[in-house]
Wavefront OBJ file of the C-alpha trace (Angstrom):
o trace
v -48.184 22.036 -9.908
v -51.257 21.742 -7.810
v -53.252 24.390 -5.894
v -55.104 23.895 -2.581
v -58.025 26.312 -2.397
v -59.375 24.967 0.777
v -59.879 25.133 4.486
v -57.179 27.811 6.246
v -57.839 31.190 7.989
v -55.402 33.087 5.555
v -58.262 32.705 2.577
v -56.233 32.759 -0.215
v -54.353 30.688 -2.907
v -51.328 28.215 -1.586
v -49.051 26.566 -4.037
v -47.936 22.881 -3.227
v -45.912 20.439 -5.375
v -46.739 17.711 -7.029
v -43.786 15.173 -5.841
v -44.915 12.177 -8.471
v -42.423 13.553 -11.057
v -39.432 13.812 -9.162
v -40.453 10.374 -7.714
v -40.435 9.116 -11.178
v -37.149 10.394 -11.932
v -35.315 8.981 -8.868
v -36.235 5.712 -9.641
v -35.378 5.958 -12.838
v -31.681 7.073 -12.023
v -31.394 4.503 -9.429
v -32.531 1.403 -11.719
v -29.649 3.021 -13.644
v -26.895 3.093 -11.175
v -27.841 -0.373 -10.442
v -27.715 -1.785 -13.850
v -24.585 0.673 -14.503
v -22.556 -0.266 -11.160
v -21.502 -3.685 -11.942
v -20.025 -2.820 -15.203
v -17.814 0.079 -13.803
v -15.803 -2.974 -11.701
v -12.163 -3.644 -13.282
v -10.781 -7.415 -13.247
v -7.499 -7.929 -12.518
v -5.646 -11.222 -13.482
v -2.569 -11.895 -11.374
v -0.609 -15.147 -12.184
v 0.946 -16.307 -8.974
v 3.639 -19.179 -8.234
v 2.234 -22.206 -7.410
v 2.941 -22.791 -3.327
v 5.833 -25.442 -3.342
v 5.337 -28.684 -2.675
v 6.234 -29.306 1.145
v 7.405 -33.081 0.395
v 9.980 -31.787 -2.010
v 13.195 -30.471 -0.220
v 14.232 -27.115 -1.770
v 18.042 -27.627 -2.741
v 20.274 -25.121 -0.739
v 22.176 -22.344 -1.889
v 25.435 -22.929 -3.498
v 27.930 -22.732 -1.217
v 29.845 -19.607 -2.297
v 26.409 -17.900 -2.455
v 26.640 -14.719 -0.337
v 23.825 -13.748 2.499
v 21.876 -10.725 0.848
v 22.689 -7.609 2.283
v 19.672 -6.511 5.206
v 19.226 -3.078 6.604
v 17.642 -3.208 9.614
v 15.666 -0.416 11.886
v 15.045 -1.517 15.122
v 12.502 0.522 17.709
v 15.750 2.920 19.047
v 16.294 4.177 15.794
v 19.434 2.410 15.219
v 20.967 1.365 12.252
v 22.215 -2.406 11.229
v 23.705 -3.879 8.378
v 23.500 -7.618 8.417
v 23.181 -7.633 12.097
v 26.367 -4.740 12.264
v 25.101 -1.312 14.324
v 26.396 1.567 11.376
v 26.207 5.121 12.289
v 23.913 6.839 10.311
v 25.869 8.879 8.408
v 27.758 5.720 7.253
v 25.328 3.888 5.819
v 25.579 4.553 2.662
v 29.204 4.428 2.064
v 29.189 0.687 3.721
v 26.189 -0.356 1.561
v 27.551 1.027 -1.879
v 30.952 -0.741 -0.307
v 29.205 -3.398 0.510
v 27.145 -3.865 -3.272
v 30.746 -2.553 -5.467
v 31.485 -6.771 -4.664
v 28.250 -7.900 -5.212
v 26.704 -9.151 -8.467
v 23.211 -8.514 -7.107
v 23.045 -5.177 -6.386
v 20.161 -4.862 -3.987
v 19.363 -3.851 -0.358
v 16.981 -5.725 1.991
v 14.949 -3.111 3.964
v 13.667 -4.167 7.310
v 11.846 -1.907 10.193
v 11.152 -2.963 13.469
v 6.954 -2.517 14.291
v 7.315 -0.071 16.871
v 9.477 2.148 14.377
v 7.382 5.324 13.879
v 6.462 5.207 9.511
v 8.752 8.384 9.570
v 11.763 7.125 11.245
v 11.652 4.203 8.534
v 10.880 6.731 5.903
v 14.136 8.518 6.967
v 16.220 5.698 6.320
v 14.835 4.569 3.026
v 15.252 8.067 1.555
v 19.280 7.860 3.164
v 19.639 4.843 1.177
v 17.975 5.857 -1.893
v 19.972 8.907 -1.735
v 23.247 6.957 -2.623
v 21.481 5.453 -5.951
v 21.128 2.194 -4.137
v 18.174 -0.338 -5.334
v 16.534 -1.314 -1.951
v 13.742 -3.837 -1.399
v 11.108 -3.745 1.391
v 11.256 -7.059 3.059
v 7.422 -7.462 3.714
v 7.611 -9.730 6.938
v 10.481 -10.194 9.517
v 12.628 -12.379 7.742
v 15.547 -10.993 8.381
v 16.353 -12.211 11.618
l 1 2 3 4 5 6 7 8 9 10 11 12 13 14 15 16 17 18 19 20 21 22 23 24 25 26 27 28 29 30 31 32 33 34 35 36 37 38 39 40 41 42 43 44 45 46 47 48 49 50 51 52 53 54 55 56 57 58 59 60 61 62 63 64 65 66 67 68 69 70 71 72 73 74 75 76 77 78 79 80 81 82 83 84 85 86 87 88 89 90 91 92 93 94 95 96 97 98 99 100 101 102 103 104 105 106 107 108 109 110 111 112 113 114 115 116 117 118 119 120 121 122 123 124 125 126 127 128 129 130 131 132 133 134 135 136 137 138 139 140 141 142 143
């Protein structure tokens, strides 16, 4: 800690820091945040499918194959399964209808973009409420 003794009308004795230590110890902790940073980062290997081939035909679906079972929320809040308008409180007796015949037993989700995240919430929790396995179609393949 320094003094200055010098100079204003008060005539007496005014403490002022010395900064050069605290300088010193910022740069310290930033040299080692900076050498510390890059070894905080976690890699994560993902193994994904190779895109197929577009000269190579993919071989259709065996002819007794059934469509997979899609329920759809469009912007009005109604309810389809495979293109069918349901009433919401019979959803999930069709679908667990529907999968008691199916070997797979999984439900396409699929919400319209103007569906409020709610709305769609609604109907996911309906169906999940029946012990049904339901997948979230990512982009509109349904139609």
């Amino acid at each position: 800690m320094a003094f200055d003794v010098g100079g204003n009308k008060g005539g007496g004795v005014r403490p002022t820091m010395n900064v050069t230590p605290l300088v010193d110890v910022v740069l310290v902790l930033l040299i080692i945040f900076m050498v510390v940073t890059p070894l905080m980062t976690k890699n994560l290997w993902m193994n994904v499918p190779a895109k197929p081939d577009k000269t190579e035909a993919t071989p259709p679906p065996p002819p007794d194959a059934k469509p997979p079972v899609v329920l759809t929320v469009d912007k009005a809040g109604t309810l389809r399964i495979n293109h069918e308008e349901v009433p919401r409180d019979q959803v999930v007796v069709r679908l667990q209808r529907m999968l008691n015949a199916r070997a797979d037993k999984v439900v396409f989700f699929d919400a319209s973009d103007a569906v409020p995240y709610g709305s769609a919430m609604e109907v996911l929790d309906l169906a999940r409420g029946g012990n049904i396995t339901v997948a979230v179609l990512p982009d509109r393949l349904a139609d």
